[in-house]
mmCIF file of the C-alpha atoms, coordinates in Angstrom:
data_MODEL
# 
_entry.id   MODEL 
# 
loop_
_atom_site.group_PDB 
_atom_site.id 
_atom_site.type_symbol 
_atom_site.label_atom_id 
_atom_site.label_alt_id 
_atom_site.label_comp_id 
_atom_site.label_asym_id 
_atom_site.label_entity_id 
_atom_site.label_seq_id 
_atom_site.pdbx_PDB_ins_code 
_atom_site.Cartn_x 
_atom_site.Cartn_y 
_atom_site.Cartn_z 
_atom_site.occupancy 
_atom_site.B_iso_or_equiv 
_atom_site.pdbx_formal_charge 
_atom_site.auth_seq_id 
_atom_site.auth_comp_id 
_atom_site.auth_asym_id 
_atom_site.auth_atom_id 
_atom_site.pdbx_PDB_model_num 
ATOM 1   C CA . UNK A 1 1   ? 117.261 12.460  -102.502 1.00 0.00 ? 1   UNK A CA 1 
ATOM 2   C CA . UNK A 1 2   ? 116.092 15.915  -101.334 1.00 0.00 ? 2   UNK A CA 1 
ATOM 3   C CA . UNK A 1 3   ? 117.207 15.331  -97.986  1.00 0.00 ? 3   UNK A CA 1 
ATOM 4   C CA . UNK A 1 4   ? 120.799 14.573  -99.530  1.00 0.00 ? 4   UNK A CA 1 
ATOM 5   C CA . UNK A 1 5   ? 120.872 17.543  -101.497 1.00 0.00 ? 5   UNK A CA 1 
ATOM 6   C CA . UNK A 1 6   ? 120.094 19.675  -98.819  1.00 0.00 ? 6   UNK A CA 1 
ATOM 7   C CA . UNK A 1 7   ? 122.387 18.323  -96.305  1.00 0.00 ? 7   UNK A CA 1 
ATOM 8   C CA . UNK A 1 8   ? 125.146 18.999  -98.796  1.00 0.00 ? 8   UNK A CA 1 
ATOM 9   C CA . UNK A 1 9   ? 124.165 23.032  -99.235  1.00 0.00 ? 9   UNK A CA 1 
ATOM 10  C CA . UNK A 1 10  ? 123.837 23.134  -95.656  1.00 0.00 ? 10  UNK A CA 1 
ATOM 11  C CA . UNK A 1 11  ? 127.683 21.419  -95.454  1.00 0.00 ? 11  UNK A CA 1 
ATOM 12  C CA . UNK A 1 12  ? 128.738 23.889  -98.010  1.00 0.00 ? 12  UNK A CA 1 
ATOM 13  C CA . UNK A 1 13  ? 127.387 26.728  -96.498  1.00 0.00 ? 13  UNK A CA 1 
ATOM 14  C CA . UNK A 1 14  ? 129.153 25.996  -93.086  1.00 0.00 ? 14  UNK A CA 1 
ATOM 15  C CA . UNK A 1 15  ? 132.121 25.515  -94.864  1.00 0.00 ? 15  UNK A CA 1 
ATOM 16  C CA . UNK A 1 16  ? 131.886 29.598  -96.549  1.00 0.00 ? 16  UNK A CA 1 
ATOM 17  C CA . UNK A 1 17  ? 130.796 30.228  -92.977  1.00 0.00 ? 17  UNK A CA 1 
ATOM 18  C CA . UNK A 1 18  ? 133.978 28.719  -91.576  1.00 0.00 ? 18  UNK A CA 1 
ATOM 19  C CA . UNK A 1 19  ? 136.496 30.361  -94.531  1.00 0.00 ? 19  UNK A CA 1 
ATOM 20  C CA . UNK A 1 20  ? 134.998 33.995  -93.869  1.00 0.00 ? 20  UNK A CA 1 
ATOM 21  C CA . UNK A 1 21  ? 135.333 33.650  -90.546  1.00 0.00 ? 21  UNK A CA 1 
ATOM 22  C CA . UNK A 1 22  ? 139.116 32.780  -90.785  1.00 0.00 ? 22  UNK A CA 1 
ATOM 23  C CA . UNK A 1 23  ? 140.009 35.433  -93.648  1.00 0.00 ? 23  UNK A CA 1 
ATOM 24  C CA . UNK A 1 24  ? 138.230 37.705  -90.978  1.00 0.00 ? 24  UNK A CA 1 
ATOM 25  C CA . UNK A 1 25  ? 140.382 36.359  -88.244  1.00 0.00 ? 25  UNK A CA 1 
ATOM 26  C CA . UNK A 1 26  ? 143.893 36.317  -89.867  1.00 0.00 ? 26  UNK A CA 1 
ATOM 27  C CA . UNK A 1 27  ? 143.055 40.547  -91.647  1.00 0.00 ? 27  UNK A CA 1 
ATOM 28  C CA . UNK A 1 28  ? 142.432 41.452  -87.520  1.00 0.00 ? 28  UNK A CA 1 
ATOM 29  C CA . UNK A 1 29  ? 145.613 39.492  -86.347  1.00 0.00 ? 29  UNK A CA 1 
ATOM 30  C CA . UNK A 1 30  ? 147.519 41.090  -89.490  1.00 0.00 ? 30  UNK A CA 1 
ATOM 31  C CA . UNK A 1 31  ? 146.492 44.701  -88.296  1.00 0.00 ? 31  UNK A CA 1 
ATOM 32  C CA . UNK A 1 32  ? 147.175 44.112  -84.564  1.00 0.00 ? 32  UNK A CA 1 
ATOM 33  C CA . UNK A 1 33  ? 150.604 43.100  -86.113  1.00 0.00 ? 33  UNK A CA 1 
ATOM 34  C CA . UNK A 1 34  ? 150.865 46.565  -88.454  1.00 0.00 ? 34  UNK A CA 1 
ATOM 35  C CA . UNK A 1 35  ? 149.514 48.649  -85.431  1.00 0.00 ? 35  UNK A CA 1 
ATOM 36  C CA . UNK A 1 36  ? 151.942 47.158  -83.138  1.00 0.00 ? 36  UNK A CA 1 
ATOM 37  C CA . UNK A 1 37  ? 154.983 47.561  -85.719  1.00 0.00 ? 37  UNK A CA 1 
ATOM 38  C CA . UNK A 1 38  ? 153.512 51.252  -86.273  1.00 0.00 ? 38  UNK A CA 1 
ATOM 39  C CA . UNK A 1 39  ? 153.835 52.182  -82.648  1.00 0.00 ? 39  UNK A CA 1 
ATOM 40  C CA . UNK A 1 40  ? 157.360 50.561  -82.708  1.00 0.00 ? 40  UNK A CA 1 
ATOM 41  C CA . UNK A 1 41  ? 158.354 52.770  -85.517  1.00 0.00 ? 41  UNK A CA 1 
ATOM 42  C CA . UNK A 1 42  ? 156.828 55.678  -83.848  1.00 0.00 ? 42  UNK A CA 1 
ATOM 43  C CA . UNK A 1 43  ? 158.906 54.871  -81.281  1.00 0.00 ? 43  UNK A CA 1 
ATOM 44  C CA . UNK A 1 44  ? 161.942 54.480  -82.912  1.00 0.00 ? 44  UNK A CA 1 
ATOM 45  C CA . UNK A 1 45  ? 161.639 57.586  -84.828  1.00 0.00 ? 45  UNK A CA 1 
ATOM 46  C CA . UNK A 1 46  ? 161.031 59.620  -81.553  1.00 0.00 ? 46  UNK A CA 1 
ATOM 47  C CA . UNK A 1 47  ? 163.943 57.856  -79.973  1.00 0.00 ? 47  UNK A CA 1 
ATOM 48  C CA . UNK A 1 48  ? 166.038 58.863  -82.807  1.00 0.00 ? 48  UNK A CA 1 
ATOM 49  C CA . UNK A 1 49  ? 164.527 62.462  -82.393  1.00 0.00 ? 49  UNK A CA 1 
ATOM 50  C CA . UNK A 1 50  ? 165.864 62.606  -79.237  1.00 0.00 ? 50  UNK A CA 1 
ATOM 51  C CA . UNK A 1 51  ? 169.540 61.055  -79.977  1.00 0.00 ? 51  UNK A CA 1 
ATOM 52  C CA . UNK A 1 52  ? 170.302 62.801  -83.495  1.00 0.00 ? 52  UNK A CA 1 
ATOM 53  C CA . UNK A 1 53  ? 170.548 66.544  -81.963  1.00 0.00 ? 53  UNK A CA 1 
ATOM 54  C CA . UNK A 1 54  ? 172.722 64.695  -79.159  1.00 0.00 ? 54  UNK A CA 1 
ATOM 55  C CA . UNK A 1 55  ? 174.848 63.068  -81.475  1.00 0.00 ? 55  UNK A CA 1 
ATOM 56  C CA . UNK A 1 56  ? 175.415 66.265  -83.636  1.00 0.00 ? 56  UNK A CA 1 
ATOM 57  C CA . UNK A 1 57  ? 176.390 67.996  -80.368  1.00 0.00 ? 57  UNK A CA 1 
ATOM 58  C CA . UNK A 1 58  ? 179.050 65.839  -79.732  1.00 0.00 ? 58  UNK A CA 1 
ATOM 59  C CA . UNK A 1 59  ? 180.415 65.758  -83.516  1.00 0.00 ? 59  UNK A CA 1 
ATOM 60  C CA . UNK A 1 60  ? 180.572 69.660  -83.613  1.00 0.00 ? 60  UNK A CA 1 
ATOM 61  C CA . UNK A 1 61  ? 182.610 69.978  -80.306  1.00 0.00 ? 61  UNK A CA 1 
ATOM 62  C CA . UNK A 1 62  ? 184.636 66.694  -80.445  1.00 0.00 ? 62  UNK A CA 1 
ATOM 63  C CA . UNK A 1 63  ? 188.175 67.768  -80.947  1.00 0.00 ? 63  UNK A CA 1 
ATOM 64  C CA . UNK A 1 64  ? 190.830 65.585  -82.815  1.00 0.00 ? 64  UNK A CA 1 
ATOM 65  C CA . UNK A 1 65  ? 194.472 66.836  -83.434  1.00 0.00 ? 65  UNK A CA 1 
ATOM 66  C CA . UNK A 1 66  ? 197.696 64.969  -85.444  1.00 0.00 ? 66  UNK A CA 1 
ATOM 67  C CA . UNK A 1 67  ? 199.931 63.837  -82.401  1.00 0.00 ? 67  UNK A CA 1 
ATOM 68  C CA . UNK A 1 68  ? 202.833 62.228  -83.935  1.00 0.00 ? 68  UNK A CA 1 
ATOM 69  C CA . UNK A 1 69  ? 204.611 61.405  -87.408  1.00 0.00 ? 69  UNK A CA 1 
ATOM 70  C CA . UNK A 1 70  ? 206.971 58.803  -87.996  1.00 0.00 ? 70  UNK A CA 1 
ATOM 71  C CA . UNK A 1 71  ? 209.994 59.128  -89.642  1.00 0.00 ? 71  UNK A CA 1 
ATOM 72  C CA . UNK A 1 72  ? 211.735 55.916  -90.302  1.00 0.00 ? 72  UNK A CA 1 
ATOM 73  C CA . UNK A 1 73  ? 215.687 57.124  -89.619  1.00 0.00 ? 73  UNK A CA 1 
ATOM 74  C CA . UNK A 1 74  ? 219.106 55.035  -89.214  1.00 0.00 ? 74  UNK A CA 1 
ATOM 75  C CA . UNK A 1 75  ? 219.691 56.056  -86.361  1.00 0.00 ? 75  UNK A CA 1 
ATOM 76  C CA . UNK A 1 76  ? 219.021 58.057  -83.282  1.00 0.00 ? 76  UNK A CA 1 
ATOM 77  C CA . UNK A 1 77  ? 221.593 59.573  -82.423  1.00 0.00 ? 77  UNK A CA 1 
ATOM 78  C CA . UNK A 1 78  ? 222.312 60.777  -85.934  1.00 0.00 ? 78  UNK A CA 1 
ATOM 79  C CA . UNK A 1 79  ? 218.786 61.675  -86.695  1.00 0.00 ? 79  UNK A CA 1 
ATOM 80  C CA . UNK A 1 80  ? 218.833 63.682  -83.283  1.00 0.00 ? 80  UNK A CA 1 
ATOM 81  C CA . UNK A 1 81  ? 221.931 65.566  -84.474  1.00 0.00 ? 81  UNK A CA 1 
ATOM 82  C CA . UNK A 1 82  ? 220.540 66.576  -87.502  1.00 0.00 ? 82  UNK A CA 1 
ATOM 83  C CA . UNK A 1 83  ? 216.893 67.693  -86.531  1.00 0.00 ? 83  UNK A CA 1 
ATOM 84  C CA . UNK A 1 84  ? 218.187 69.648  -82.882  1.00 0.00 ? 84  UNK A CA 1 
ATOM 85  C CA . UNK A 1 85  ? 221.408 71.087  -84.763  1.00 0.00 ? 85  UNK A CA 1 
ATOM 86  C CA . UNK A 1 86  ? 220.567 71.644  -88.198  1.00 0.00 ? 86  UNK A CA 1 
ATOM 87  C CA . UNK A 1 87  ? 216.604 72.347  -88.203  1.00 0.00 ? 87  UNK A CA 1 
ATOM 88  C CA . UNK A 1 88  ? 216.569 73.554  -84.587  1.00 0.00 ? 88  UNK A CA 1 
ATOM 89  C CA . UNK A 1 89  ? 213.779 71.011  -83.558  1.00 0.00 ? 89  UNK A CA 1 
ATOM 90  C CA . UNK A 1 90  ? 214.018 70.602  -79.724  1.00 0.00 ? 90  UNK A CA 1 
ATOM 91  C CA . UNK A 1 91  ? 214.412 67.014  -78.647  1.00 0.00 ? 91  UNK A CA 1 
ATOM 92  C CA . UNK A 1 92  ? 211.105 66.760  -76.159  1.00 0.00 ? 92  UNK A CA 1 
ATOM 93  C CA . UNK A 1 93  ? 211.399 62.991  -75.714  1.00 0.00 ? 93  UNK A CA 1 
ATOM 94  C CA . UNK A 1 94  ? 214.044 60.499  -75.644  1.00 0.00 ? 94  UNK A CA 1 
ATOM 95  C CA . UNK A 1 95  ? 213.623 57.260  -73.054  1.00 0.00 ? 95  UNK A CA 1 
ATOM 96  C CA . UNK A 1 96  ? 213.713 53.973  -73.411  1.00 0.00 ? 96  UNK A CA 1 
ATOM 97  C CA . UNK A 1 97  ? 211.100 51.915  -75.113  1.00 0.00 ? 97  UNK A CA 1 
ATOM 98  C CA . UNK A 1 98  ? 210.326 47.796  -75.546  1.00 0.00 ? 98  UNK A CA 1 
ATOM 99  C CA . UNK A 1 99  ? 212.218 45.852  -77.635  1.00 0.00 ? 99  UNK A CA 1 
ATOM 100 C CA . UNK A 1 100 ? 211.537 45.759  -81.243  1.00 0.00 ? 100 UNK A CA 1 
ATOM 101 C CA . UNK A 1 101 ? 210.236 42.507  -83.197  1.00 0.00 ? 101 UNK A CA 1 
ATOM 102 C CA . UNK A 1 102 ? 214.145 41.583  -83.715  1.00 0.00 ? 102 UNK A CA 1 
ATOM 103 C CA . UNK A 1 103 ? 215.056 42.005  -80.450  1.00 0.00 ? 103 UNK A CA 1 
ATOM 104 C CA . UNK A 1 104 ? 217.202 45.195  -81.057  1.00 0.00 ? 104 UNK A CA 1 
ATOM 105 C CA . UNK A 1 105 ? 216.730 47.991  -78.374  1.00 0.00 ? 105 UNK A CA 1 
ATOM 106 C CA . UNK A 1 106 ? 214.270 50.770  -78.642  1.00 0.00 ? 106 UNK A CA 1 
ATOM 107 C CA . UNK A 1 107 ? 214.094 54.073  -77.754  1.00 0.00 ? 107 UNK A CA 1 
ATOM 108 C CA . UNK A 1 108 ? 211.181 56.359  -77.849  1.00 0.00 ? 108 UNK A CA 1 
ATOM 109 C CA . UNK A 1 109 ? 212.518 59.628  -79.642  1.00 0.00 ? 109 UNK A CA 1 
ATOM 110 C CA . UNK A 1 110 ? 210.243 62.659  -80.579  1.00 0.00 ? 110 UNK A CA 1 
ATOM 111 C CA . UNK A 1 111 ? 211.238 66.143  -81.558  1.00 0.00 ? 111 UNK A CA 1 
ATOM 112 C CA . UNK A 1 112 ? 209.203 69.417  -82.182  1.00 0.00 ? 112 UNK A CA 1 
ATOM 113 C CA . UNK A 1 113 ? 209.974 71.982  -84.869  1.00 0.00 ? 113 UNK A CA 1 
ATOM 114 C CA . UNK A 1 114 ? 211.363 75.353  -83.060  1.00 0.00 ? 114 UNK A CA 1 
ATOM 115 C CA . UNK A 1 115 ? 208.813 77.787  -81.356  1.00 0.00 ? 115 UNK A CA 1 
ATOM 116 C CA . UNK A 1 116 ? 206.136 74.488  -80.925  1.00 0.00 ? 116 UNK A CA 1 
ATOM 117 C CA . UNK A 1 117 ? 204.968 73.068  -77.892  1.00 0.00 ? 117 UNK A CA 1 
ATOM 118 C CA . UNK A 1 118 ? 204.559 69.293  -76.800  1.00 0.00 ? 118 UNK A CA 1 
ATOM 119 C CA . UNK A 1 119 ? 201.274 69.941  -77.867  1.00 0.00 ? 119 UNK A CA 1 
ATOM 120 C CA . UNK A 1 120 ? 201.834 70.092  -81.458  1.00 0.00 ? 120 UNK A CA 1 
ATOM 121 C CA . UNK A 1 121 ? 202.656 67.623  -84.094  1.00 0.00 ? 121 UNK A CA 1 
ATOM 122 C CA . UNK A 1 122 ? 205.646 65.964  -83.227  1.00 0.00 ? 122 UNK A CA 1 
ATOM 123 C CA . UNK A 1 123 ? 208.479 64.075  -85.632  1.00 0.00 ? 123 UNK A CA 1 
ATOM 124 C CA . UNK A 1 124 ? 208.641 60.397  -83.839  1.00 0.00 ? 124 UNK A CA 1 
ATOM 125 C CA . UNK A 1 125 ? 212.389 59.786  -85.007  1.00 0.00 ? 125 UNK A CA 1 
ATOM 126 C CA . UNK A 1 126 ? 211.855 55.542  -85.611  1.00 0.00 ? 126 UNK A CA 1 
ATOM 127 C CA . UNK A 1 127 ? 215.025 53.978  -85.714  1.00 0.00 ? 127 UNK A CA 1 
ATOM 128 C CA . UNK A 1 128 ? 214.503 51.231  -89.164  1.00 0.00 ? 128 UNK A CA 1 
ATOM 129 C CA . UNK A 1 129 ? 214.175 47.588  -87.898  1.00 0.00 ? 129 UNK A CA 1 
ATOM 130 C CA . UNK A 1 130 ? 214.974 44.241  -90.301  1.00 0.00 ? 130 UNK A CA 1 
ATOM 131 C CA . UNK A 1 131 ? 215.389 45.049  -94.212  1.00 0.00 ? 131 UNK A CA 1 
ATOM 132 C CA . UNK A 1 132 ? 212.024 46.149  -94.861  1.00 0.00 ? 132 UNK A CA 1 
ATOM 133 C CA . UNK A 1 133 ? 212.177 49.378  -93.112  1.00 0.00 ? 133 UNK A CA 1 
ATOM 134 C CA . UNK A 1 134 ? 215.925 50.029  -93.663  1.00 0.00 ? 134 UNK A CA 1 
ATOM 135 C CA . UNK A 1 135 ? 215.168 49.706  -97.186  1.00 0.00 ? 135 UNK A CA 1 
ATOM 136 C CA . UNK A 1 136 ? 212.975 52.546  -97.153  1.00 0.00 ? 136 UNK A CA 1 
ATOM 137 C CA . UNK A 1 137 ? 215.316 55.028  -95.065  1.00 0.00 ? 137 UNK A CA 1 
ATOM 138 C CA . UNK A 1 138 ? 214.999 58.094  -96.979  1.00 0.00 ? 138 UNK A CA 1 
ATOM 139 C CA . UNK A 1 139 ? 212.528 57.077  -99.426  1.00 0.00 ? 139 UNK A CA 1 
ATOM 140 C CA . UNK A 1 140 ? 209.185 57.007  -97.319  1.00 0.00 ? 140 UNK A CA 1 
ATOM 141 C CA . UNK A 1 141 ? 207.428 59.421  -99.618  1.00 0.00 ? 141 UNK A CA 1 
ATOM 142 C CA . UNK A 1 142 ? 208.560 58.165  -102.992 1.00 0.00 ? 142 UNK A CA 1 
ATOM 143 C CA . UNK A 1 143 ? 210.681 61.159  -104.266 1.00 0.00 ? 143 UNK A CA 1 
ATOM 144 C CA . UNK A 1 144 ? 207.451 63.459  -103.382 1.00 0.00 ? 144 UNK A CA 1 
ATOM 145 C CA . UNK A 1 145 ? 208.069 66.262  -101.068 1.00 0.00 ? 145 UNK A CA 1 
ATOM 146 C CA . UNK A 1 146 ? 206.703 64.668  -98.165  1.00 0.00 ? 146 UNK A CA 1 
ATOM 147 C CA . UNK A 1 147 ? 207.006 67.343  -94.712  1.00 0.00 ? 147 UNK A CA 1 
ATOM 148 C CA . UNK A 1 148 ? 206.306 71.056  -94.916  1.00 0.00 ? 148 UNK A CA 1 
ATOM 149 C CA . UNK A 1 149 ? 207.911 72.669  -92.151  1.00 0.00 ? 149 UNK A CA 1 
ATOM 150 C CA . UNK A 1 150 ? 206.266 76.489  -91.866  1.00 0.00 ? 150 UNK A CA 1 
ATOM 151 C CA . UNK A 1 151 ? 208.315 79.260  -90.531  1.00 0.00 ? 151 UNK A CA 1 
ATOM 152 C CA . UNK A 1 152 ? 207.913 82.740  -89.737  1.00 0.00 ? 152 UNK A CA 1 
ATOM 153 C CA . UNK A 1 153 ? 211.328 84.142  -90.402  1.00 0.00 ? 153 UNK A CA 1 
ATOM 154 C CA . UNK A 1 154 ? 211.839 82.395  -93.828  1.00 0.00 ? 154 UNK A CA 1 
ATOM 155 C CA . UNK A 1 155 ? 215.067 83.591  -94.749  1.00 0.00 ? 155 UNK A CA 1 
ATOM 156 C CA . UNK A 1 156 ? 216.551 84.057  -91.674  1.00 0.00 ? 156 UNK A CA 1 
ATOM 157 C CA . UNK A 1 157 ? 215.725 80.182  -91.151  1.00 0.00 ? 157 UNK A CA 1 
ATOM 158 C CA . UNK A 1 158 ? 217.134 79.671  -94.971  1.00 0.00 ? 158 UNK A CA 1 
ATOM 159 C CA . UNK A 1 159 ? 220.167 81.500  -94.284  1.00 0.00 ? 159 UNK A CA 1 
ATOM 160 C CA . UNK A 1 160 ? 220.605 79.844  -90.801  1.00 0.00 ? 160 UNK A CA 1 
ATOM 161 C CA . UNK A 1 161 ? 220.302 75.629  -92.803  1.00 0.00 ? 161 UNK A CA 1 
ATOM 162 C CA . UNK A 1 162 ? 222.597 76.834  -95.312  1.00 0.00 ? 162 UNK A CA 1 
ATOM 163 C CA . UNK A 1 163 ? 225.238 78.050  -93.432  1.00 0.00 ? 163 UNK A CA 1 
ATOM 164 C CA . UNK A 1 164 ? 224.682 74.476  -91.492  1.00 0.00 ? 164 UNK A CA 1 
ATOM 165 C CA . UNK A 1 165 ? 225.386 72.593  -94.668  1.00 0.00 ? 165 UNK A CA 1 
ATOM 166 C CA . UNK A 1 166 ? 221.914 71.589  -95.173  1.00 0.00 ? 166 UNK A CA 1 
ATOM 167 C CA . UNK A 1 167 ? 221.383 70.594  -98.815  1.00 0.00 ? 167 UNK A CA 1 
ATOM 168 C CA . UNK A 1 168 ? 218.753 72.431  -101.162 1.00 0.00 ? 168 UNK A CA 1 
ATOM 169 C CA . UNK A 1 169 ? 217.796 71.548  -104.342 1.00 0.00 ? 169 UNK A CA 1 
ATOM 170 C CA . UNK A 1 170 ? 216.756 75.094  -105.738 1.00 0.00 ? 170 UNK A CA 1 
ATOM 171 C CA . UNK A 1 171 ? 216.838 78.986  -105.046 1.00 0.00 ? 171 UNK A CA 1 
ATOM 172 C CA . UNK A 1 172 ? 213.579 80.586  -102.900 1.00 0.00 ? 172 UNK A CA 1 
ATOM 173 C CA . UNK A 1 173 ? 210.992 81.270  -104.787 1.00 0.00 ? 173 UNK A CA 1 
ATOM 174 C CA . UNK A 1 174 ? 207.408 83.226  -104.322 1.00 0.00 ? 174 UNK A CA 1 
ATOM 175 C CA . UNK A 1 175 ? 204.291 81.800  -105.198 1.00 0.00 ? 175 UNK A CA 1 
ATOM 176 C CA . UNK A 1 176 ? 200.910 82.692  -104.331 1.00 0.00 ? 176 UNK A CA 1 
ATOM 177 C CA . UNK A 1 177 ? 200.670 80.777  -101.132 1.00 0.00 ? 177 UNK A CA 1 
ATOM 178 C CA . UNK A 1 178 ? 204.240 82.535  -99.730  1.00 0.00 ? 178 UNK A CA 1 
ATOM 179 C CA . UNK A 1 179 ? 207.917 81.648  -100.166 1.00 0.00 ? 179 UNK A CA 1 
ATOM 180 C CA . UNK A 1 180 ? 209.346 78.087  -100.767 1.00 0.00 ? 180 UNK A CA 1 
ATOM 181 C CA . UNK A 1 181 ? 212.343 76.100  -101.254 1.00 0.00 ? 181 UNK A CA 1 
ATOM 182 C CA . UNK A 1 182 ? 212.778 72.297  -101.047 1.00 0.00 ? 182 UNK A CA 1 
ATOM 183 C CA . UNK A 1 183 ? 215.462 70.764  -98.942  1.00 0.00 ? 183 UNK A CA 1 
ATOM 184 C CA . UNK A 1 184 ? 216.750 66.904  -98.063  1.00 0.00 ? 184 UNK A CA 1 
ATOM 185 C CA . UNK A 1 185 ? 216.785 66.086  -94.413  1.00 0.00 ? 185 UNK A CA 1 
ATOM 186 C CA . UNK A 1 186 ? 219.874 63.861  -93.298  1.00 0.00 ? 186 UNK A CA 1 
ATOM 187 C CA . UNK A 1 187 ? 218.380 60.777  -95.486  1.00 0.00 ? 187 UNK A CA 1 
ATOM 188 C CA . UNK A 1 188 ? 217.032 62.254  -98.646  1.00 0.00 ? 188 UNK A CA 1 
ATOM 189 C CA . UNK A 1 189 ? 213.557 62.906  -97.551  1.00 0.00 ? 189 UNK A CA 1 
ATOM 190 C CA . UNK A 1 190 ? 212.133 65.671  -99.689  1.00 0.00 ? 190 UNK A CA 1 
ATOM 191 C CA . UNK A 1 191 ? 210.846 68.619  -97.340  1.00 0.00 ? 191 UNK A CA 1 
ATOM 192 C CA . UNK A 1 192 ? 208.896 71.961  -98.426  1.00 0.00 ? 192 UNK A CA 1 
ATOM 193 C CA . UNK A 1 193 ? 210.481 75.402  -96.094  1.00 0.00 ? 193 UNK A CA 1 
ATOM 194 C CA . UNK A 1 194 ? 207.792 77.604  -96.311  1.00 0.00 ? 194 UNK A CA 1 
ATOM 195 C CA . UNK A 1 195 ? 206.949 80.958  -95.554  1.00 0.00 ? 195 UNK A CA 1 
ATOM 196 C CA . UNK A 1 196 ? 205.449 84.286  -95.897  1.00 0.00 ? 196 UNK A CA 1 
ATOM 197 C CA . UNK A 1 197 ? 204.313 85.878  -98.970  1.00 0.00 ? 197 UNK A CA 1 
ATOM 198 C CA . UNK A 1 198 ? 207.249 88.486  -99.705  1.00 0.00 ? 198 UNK A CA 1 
ATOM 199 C CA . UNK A 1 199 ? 206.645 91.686  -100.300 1.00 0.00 ? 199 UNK A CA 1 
ATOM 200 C CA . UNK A 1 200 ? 207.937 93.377  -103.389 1.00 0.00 ? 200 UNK A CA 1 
ATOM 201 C CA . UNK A 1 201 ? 208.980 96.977  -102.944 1.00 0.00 ? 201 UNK A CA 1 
ATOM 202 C CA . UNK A 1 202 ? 208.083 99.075  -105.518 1.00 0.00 ? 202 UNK A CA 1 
ATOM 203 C CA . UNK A 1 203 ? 209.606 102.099 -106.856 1.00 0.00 ? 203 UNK A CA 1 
ATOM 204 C CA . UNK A 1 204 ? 208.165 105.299 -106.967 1.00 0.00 ? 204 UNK A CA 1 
# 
C-alpha cells in the first residue's frame, strides 16, 4: 500500500515536472516570436524613415495644372464663331477626332481666352451627342455663373462684347475683389467678366 502511494506522488510529480517544463517552453517560443516581430517593426519604422522625407519631396515639387474644360455646345462651327469673334478666344485646335457613341463625326475643338498660351486652361468646345447632352446645352451649371473669364483691360473688353451683340444681364459693378459683370455665351451659359479693382478719383 505504501509502495502504491508512493508510485502515485512520484507519477504526479513527473507530471508538474512535465507541465513546467512546457509553460517554460511555449513563454521562450512566445518571446523569440515578440523579439522577432520587434526587429520587424524596427525595421519597418526605419524603412518608413527613409521613404517619408522621399515621399514629401516629391509632393512639394509635383506640379499639377487644369488642362481642359468642356463645354457641351450645338455645334462647332457656331460655337467657334462665337468664342474667336465675339470673346476673341483663338481657336488652337480643331482636327478630326473618333466617332462618337452614335456614330456621328467628331472633331477635337479647343480654344484659349485672348493673350493665353496652349499652356493654359483651354475651353474643349464638345459638340452634344444623343438627348442627354443636347438637353443640357446651355444649362451645364444650373443657372449658376459657371466660367470667370479674367481680363486686364475690363472695359475696353466690355465695350469691345457689347458692341459685338453679346448679351449682359446687368451694368459693371465694383466690388472688393475688382470689377464684374455677368454675360450669356452663345447658349445661355452664365459667365463672370472680371477685372481690376477701379480706381475712384477723388476730388480735391
Amino acid at each position: 500500500m505504501e509502495f502504491g502511494r508512493s508510485a502515485l506522488t512520484g507519477v504526479v510529480f513527473v507530471k508538474e515536472i512535465c507541465r513546467v517544463n512546457l509553460q517554460e517552453d511555449i513563454l521562450v517560443k512566445h518571446r523569440q516570436a515578440s523579439s522577432q516581430h520587434d526587429r520587424k517593426s524596427i525595421e519597418t519604422q526605419s524603412l518608413w524613415k527613409d521613404l517619408l522625407p522621399n515621399m514629401s519631396h516629391r509632393a512639394q515639387t509635383s506640379e499639377a495644372r487644369l488642362n481642359l474644360v468642356s463645354l457641351i455646345v450645338n455645334g462647332y462651327d457656331e460655337a467657334i464663331e462665337f468664342f474667336v469673334s465675339k470673346l476673341g478666344f483663338s481657336l488652337t485646335e480643331d482636327s478630326p477626332s473618333t466617332s462618337t457613341a452614335t456614330g456621328a463625326s467628331k472633331r477635337w475643338v479647343v480654344v484659349h481666352p485672348p493673350g493665353n498660351s496652349i499652356t493654359s486652361t483651354g475651353l474643349l468646345l464638345a459638340a452634344a451627342d444623343g438627348e442627354e447632352q443636347k438637353a443640357i446645352v446651355g444649362k451645364q451649371w444650373a443657372g449658376r455663373v459657371g466660367m470667370f473669364m479674367q481680363v486686364n483691360d475690363f472695359e475696353e473688353q466690355y465695350r469691345r462684347m457689347k458692341e459685338v451683340g453679346v448679351e449682359f444681364l446687368e451694368e459693371p459693378r465694383n466690388e472688393p475683389y475688382g470689377q464684374v459683370v455677368v454675360f450669356r455665351d452663345i447658349y445661355g451659359n452664365k459667365w463672370d467678366l472680371l477685372g481690376p479693382l477701379k480706381q475712384i478719383e477723388v476730388a480735391t
